[in-house]
GUPA-278681 format. One record per residue (C-alpha): x, y, z; residue number from 1; residue in three letters. Coordinates in nm, 3 decimals. Example, Ala and Ser with C-alpha at 12.3 -4.5 7.8 and 13.67 -1.06 7.14 Angstrom:
<rs>
+---------+---------+---------+-----+------+
|       X |       Y |       Z | seq | type |
+---------+---------+---------+-----+------+
|   1.230 |  -0.450 |   0.780 |   1 |  ALA |
|   1.367 |  -0.106 |   0.714 |   2 |  SER |
+---------+---------+---------+-----+------+
</rs>
This chain:
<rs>
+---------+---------+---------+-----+------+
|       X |       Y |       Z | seq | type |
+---------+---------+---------+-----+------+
|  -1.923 |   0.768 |  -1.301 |   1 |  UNK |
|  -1.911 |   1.094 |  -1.063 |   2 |  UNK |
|  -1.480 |   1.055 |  -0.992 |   3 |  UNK |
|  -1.426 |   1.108 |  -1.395 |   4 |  UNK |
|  -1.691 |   1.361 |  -1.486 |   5 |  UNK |
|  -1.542 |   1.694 |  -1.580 |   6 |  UNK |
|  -1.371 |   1.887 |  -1.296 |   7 |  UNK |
|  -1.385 |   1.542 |  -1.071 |   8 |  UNK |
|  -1.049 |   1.484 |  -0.931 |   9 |  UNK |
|  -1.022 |   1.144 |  -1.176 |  10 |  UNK |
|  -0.968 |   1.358 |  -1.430 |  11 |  UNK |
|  -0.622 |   1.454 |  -1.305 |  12 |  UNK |
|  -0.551 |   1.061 |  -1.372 |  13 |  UNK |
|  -0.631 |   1.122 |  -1.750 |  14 |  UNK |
|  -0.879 |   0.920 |  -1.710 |  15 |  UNK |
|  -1.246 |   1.028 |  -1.841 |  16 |  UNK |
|  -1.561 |   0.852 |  -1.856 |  17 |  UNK |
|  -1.569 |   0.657 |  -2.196 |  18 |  UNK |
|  -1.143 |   0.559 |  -2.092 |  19 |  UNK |
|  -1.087 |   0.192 |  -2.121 |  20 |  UNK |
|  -0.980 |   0.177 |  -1.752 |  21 |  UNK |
|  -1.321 |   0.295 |  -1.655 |  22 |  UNK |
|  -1.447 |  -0.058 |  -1.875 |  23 |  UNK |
|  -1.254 |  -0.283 |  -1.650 |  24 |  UNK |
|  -1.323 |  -0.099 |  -1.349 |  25 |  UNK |
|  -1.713 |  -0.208 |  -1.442 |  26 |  UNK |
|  -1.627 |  -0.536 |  -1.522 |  27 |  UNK |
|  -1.435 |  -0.669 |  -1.211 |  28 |  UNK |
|  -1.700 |  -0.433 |  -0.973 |  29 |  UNK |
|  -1.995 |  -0.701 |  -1.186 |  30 |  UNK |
|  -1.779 |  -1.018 |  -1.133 |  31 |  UNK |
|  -1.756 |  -0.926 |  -0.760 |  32 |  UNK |
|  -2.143 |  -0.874 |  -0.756 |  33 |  UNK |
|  -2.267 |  -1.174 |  -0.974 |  34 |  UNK |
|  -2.009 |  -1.408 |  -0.758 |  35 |  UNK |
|  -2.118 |  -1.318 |  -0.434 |  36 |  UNK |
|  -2.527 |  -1.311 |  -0.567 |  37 |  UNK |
|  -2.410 |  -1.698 |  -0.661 |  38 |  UNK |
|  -2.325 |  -1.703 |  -1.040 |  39 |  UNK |
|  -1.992 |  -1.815 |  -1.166 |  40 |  UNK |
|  -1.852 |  -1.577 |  -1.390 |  41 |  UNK |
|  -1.621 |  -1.620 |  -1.723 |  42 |  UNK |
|  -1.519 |  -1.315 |  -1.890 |  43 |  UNK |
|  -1.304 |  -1.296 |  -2.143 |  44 |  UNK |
|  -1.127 |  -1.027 |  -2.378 |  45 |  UNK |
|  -1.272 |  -0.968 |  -2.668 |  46 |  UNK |
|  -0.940 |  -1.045 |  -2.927 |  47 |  UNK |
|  -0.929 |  -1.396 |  -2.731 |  48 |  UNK |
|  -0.938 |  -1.677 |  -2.944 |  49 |  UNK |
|  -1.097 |  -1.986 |  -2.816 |  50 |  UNK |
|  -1.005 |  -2.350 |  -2.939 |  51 |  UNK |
|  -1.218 |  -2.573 |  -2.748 |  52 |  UNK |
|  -1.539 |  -2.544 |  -2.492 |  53 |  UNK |
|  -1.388 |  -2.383 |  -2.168 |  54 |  UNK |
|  -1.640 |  -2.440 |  -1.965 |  55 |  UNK |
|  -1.587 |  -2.832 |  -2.016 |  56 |  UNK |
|  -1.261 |  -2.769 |  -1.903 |  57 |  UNK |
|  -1.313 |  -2.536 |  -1.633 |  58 |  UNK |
|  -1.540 |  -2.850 |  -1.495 |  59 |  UNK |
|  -1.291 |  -3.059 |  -1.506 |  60 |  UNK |
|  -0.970 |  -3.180 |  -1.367 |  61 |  UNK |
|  -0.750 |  -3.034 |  -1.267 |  62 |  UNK |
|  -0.912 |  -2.705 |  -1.294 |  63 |  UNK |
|  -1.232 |  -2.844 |  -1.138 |  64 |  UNK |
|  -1.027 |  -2.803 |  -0.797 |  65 |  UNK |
|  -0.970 |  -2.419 |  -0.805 |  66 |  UNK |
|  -1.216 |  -2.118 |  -0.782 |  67 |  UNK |
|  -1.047 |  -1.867 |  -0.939 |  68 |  UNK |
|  -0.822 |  -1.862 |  -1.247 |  69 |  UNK |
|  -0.673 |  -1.653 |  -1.451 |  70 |  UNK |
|  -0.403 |  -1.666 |  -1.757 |  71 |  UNK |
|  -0.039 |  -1.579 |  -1.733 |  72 |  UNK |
|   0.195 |  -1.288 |  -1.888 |  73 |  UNK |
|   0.480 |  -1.458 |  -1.769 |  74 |  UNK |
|   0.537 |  -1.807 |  -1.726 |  75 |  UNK |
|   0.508 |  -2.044 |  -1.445 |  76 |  UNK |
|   0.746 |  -2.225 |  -1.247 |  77 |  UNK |
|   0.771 |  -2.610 |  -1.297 |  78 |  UNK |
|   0.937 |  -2.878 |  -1.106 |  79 |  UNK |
|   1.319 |  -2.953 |  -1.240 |  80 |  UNK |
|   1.675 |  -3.108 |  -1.080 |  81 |  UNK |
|   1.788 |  -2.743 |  -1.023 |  82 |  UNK |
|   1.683 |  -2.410 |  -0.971 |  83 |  UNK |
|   1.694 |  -2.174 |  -1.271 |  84 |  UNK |
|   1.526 |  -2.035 |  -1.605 |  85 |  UNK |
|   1.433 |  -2.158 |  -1.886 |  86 |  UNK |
|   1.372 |  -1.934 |  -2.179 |  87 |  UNK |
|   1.050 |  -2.009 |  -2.345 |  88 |  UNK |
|   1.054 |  -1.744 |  -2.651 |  89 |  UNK |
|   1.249 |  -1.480 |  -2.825 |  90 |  UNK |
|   1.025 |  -1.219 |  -2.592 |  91 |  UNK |
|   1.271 |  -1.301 |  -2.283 |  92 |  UNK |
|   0.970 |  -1.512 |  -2.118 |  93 |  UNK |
|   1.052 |  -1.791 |  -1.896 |  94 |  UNK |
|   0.985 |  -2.061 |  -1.733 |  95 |  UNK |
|   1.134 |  -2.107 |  -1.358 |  96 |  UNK |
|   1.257 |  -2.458 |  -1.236 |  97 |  UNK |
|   1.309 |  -2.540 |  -0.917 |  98 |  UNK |
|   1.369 |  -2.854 |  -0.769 |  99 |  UNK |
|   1.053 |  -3.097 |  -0.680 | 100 |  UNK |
|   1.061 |  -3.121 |  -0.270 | 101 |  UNK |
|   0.760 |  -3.401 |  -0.288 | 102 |  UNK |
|   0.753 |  -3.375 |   0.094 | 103 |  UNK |
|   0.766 |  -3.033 |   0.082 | 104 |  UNK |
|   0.358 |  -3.077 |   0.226 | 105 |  UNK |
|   0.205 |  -3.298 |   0.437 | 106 |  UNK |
|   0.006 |  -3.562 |   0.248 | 107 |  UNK |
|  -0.370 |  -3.413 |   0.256 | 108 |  UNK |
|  -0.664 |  -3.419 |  -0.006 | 109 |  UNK |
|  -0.605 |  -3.053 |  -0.060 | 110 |  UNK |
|  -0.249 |  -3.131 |  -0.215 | 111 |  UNK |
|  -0.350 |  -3.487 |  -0.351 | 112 |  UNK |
|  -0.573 |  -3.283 |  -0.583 | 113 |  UNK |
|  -0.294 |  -3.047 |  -0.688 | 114 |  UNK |
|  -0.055 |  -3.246 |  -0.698 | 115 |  UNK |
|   0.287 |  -3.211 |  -0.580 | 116 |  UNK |
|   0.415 |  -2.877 |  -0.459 | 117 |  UNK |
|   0.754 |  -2.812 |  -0.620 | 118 |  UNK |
|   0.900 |  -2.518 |  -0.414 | 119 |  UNK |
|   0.845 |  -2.134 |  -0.348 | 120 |  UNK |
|   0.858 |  -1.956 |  -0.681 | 121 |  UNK |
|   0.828 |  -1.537 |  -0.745 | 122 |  UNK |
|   0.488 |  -1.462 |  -0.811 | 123 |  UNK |
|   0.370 |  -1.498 |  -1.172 | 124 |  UNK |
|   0.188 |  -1.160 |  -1.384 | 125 |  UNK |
|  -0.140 |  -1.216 |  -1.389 | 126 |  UNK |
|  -0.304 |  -1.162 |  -1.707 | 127 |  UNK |
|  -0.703 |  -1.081 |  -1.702 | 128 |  UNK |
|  -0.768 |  -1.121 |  -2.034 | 129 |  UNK |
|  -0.945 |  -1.443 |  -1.961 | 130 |  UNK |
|  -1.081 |  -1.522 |  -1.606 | 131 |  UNK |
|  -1.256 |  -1.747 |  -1.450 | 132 |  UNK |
|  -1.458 |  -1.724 |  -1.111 | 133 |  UNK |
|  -1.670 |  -1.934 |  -0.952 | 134 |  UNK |
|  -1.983 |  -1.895 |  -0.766 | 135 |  UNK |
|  -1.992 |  -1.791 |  -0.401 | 136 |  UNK |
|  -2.066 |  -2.167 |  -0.220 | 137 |  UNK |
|  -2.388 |  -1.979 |  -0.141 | 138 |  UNK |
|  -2.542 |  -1.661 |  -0.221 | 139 |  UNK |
|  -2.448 |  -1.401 |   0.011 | 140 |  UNK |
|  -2.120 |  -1.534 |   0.105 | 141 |  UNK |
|  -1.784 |  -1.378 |   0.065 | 142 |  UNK |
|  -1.561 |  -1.567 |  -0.086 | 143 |  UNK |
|  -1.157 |  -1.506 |  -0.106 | 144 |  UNK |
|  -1.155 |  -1.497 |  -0.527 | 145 |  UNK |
|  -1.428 |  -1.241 |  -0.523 | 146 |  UNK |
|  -1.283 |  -1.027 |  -0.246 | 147 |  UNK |
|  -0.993 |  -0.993 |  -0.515 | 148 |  UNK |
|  -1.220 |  -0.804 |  -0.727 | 149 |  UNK |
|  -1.425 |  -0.640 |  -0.469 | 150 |  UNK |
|  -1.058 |  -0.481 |  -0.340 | 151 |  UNK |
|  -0.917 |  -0.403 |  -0.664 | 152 |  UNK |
|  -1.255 |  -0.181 |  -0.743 | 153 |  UNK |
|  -1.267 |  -0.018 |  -0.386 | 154 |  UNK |
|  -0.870 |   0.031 |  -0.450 | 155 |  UNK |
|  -0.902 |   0.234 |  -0.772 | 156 |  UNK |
|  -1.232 |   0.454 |  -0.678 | 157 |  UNK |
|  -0.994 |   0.494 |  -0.367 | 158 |  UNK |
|  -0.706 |   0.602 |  -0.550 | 159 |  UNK |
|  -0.932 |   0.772 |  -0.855 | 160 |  UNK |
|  -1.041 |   1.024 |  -0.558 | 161 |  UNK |
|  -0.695 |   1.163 |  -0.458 | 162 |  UNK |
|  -0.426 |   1.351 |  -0.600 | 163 |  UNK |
|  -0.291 |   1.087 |  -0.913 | 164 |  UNK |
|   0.040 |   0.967 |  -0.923 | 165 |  UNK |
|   0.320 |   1.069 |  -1.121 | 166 |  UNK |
|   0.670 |   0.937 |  -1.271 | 167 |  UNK |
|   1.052 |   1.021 |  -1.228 | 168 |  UNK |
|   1.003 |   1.283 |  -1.521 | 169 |  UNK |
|   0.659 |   1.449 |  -1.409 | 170 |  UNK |
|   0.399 |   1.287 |  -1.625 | 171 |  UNK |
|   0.093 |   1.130 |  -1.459 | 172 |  UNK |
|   0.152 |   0.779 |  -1.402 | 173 |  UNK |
|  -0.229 |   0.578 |  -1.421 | 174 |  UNK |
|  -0.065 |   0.261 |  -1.338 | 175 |  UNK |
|  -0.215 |   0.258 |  -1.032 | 176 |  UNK |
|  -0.544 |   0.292 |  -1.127 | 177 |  UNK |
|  -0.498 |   0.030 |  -1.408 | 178 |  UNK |
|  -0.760 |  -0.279 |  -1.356 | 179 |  UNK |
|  -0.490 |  -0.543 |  -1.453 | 180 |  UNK |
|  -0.217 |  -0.434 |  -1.247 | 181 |  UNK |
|  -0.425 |  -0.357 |  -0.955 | 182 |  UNK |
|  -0.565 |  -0.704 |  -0.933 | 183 |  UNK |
|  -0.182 |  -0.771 |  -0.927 | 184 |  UNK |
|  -0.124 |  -0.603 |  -0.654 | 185 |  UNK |
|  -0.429 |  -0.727 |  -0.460 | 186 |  UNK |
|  -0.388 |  -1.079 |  -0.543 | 187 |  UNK |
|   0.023 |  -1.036 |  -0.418 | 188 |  UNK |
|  -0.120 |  -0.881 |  -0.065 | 189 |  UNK |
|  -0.356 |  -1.202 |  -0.041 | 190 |  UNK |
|  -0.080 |  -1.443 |  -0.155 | 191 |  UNK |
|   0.022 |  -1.664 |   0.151 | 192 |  UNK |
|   0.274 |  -1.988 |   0.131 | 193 |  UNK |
|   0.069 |  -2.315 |   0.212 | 194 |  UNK |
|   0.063 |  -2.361 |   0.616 | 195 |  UNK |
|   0.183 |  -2.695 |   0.571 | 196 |  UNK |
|   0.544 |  -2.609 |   0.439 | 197 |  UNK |
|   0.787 |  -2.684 |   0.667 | 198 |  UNK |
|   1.041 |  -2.418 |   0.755 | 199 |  UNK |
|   1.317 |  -2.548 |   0.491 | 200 |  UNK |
|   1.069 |  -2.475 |   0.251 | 201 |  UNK |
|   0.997 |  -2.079 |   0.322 | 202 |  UNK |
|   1.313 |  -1.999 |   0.105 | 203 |  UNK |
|   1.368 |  -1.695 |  -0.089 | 204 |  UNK |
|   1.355 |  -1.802 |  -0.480 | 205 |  UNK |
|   1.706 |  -1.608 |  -0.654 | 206 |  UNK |
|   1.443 |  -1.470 |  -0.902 | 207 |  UNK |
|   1.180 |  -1.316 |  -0.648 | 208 |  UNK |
|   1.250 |  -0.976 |  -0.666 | 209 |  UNK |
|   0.963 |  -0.941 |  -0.353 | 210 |  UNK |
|   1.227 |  -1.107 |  -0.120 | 211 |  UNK |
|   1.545 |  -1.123 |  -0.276 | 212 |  UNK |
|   1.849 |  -0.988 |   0.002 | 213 |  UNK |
|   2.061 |  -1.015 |  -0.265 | 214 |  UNK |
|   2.165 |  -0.681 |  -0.519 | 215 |  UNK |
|   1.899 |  -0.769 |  -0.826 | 216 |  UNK |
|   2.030 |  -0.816 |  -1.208 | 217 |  UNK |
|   1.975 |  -0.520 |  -1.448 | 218 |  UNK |
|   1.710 |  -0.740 |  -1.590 | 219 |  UNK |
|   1.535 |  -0.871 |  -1.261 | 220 |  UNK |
|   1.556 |  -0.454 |  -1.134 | 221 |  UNK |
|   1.360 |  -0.368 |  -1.451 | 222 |  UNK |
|   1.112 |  -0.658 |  -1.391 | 223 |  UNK |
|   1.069 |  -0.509 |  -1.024 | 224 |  UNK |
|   0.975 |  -0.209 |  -1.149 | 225 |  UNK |
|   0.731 |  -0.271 |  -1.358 | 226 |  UNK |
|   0.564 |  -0.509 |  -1.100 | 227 |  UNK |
|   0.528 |  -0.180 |  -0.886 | 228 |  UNK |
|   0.266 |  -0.357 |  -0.635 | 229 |  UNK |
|   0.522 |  -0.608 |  -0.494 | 230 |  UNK |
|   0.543 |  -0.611 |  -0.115 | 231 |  UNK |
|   0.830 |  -0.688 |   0.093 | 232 |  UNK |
|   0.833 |  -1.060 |   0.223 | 233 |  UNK |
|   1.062 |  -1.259 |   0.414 | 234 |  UNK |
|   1.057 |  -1.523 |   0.181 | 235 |  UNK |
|   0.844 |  -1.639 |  -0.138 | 236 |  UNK |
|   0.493 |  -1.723 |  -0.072 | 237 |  UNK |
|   0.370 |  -1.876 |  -0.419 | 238 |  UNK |
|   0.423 |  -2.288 |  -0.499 | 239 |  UNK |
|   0.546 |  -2.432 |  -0.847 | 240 |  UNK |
|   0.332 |  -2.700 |  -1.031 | 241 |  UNK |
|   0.476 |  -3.026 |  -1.146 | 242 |  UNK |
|   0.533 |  -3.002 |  -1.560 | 243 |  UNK |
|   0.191 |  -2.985 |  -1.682 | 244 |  UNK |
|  -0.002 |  -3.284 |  -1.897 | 245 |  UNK |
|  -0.076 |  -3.247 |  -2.270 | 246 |  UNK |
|  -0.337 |  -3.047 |  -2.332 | 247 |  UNK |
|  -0.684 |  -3.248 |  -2.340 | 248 |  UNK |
|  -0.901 |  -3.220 |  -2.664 | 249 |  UNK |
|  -1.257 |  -3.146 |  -2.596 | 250 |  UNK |
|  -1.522 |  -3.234 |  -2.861 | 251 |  UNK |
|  -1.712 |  -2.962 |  -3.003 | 252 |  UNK |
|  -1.469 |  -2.720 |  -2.955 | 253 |  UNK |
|  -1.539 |  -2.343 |  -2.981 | 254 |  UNK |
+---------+---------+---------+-----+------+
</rs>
């Protein structure tokens, strides 16, 4: 790849050819390509340990319903009688709860499927160690999951091709060209709240440090800045699940 060769301006990133960042740069530019050419894609990292067929899942509801997914590094908000955190492990992960507004939405298939949309929540940290896209509904078409690979690749050759970035202390700082956080940051710029939530319900979640007009916690600042990619928005734009259903066992597991 030309940007990382010796003397290409990549190399100011510290980023060379063989770098793992150059690894998931290929991958997510060949998920972009195979989903648009009309193959779904699964790729997974290779210290992921699998306890049952995914794909059985993945064809399946719920997940049937979505085209894209992806697993979490932080956890996900579920439906409660009042707003807060739950801790989930001696990491300092959580769990948000807000409280279930089951007319939050209009009654539609779309939300039928889904289920009942519990409130705005801060986005969640996507994790792409295992991810999930499905085909393009026909080859040649663009679809919205694959244009989040397609941007995080043209954002990082982008970024690879300019002067690189660098911290409070001086040091270069490759975040930015980073495949994981990247698709972070596209996947918050996408992020829209559901058209059919009615103004009560475009609220500012107390943990969303994207929209939060409040001073933030020592904790919630430090989040913030490790979520670099956040925009600004007037309120929350991503919508909690209802408490999830026991895991289904799959015969033949892998």
């Amino acid at each position: 790849m030309g940007v990382v060769h010796q003397g290409a301006p990549g190399r100011s990133w510290t980023v060379e050819e063989t770098h793992p960042y150059m690894l998931f740069l290929q991958r997510w530019w060949l998920t972009g390509q195979a989903v648009w050419r009309g193959y779904s894609v699964l790729s997974l990292d290779t210290d992921l340990h699998l306890s049952t067929n995914p794909l059985a899942m993945l064809r399946a509801p719920p997940y049937s319903t979505f085209d894209a997914l992806m697993q979490l590094d932080s956890a996900w908000a579920v439906q409660g009688d009042s707003e807060g955190q739950v801790p989930t492990d001696e990491r300092g992960q959580h769990v948000n709860v807000v409280p279930c507004r089951r007319r939050l939405l209009a009654p539609s298939a779309a939300v039928d499927a889904h289920g009942c949309a519990c409130g705005a929540v801060p986005a969640p940290l996507l994790n792409t160690g295992f991810v999930y896209v499905r085909a393009a509904a026909a080859a040649g078409a663009t679809s919205l999951p694959q244009l989040i690979f397609n941007r995080s690749v043209a954002k990082i050759m982008h970024r690879l091709a300019r002067p690189p970035n660098h911290d409070a202390k001086g040091a270069v700082d490759p975040h930015a060209v980073w495949a994981q956080d990247v698709v972070n940051e596209v996947a918050s710029e996408m992020a829209s709240l559901h058209p059919g939530v009615s103004a009560a319900g475009r609220r500012c979640h107390k943990r969303d440090s994207a929209c939060s007009p409040r001073p933030l916690s020592a904790q919630d600042a430090r989040d913030a800045k490790r979520r670099w990619w956040l925009p600004r928005l007037p309120h929350s734009v991503w919508l909690a699940a209802p408490p999830a259903a026991p895991p289904r066992r799959m015969p033949g597991g892998l």
